[in-house]
Structures are given as C-alpha cells and as structure tokens.
LOTOR-39801 format. One record per residue (C-alpha): residue in one letter; y, x, z. Coordinates in nm, 3 decimals. Each point is the difference from the previous one (the first is absolute). Example, Ala and Ser with C-alpha at 12.3 -4.5 7.8 and 13.67 -1.06 7.14 Angstrom:
(atom a; (-0.450; 1.230; 0.780)),
(atom s; (0.344; 0.137; -0.066)),
//
This chain:
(atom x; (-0.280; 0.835; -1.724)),
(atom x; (-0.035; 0.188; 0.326)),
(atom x; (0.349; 0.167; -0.051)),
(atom x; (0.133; -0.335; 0.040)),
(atom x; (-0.189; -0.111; 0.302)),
(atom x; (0.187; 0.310; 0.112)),
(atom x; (0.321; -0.124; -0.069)),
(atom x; (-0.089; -0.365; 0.151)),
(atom x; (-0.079; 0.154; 0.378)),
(atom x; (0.291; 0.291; -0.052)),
(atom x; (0.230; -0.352; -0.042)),
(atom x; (-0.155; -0.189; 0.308)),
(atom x; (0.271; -0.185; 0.211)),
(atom x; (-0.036; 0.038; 0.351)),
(atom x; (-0.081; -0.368; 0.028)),
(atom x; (-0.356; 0.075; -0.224)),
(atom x; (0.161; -0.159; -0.344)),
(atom x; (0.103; 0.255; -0.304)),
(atom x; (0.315; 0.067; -0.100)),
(atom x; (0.051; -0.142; -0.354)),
(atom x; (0.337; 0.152; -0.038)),
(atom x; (-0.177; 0.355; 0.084)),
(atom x; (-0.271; -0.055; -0.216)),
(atom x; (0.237; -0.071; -0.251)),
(atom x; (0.249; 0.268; 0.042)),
(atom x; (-0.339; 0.280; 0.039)),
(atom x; (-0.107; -0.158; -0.381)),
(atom x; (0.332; 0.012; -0.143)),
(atom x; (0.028; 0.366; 0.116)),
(atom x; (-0.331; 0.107; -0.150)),
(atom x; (0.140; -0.158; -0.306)),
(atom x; (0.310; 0.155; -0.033)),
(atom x; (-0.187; 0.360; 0.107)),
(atom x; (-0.164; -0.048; -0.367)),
(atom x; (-0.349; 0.181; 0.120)),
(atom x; (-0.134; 0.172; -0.297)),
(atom x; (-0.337; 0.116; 0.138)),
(atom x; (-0.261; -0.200; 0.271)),
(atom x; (0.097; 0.310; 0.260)),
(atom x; (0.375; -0.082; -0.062)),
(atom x; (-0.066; -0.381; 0.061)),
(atom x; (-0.197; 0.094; 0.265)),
(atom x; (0.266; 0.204; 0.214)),
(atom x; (0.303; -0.217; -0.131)),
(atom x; (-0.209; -0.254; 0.209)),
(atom x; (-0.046; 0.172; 0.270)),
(atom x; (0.385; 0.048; 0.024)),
(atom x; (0.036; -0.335; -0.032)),
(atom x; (-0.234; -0.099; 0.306)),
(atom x; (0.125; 0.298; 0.170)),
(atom x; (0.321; -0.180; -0.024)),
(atom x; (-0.060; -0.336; 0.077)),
(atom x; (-0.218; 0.122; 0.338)),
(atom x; (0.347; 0.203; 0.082)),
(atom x; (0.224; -0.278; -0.036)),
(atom x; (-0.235; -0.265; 0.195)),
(atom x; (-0.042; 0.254; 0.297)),
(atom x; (0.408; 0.015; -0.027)),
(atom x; (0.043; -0.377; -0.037)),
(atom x; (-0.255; 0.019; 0.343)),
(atom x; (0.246; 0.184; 0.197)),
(atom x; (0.341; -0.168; -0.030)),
(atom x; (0.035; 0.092; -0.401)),
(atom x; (0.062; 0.356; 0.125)),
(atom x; (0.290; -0.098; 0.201)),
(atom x; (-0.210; 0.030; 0.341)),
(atom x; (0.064; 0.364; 0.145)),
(atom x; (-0.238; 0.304; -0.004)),
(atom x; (-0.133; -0.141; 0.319)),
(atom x; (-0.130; -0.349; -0.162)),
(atom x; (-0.170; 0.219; -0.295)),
(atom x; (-0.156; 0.268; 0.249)),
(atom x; (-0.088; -0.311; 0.183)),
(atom x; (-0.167; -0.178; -0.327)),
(atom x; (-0.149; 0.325; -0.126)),
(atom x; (-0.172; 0.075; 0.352)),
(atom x; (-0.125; -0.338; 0.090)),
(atom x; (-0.353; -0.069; -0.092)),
(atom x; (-0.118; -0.349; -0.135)),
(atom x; (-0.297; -0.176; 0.127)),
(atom x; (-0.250; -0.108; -0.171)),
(atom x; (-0.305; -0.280; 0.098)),
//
C-alpha cells in the first residue's frame, strides 16, 4: 500500500491534483515488467515513480523544450514552504 502512495505524490500535477494518466501508465509498466519476487516489484516501482517524477519536472519546464538556462533555473530555485 505505501508503494502506491509513492506513486500517487511521484504523479502530482503542479496544480495539487494526480495525474490519472501517470498513475495509469506507472501500473501498466509494473505489469508488463512481470515482477517475480517482492524486491523486483519493489524496484520496478521505484522505476516507475522515478519516471513519472522525471517527466512532471520536464512537463514543469516547457516539456523539455525550455533551454539549459530554464532547467538550471528550475533545478536551482528553492520552493517555499508556510
């Protein structure tokens, strides 16, 4: 169960929702990865929050498309928090 409140906040939308279609595309690749153990299950999920953390930082920053300055920008700035 907690390996998929992993996956929910890897999946977060910038906006604070979830991104079903992530979710859904993270399952279907743990699926298809046919874990055979709980330590393979565990680190094909892992890759698959990895992944969907990568692509929402990309989607962040122009889909990739921004420049190296807009991602040394992104990956220097610090967030507040209240």
């Amino acid at each position: 169960m907690a390996l998929l409140f992993q996956l929910q906040s890897a999946a977060r939308l910038s906006n604070g929702g979830v991104s079903e279609i992530a979710i859904n595309a993270a399952l279907s690749f743990v699926e298809n990865a046919k874990p055979q153990t709980e330590v393979e299950a565990a680190l094909v999920m892992q890759m698959a929050c990895t992944h969907a953390a990568g692509m929402a930082v990309l989607s962040r920053i122009g889909g990739g498309h921004g420049g190296g300055r807009h991602v040394a920008t992104y990956g220097s700035s610090r967030q507040q928090t209240s």
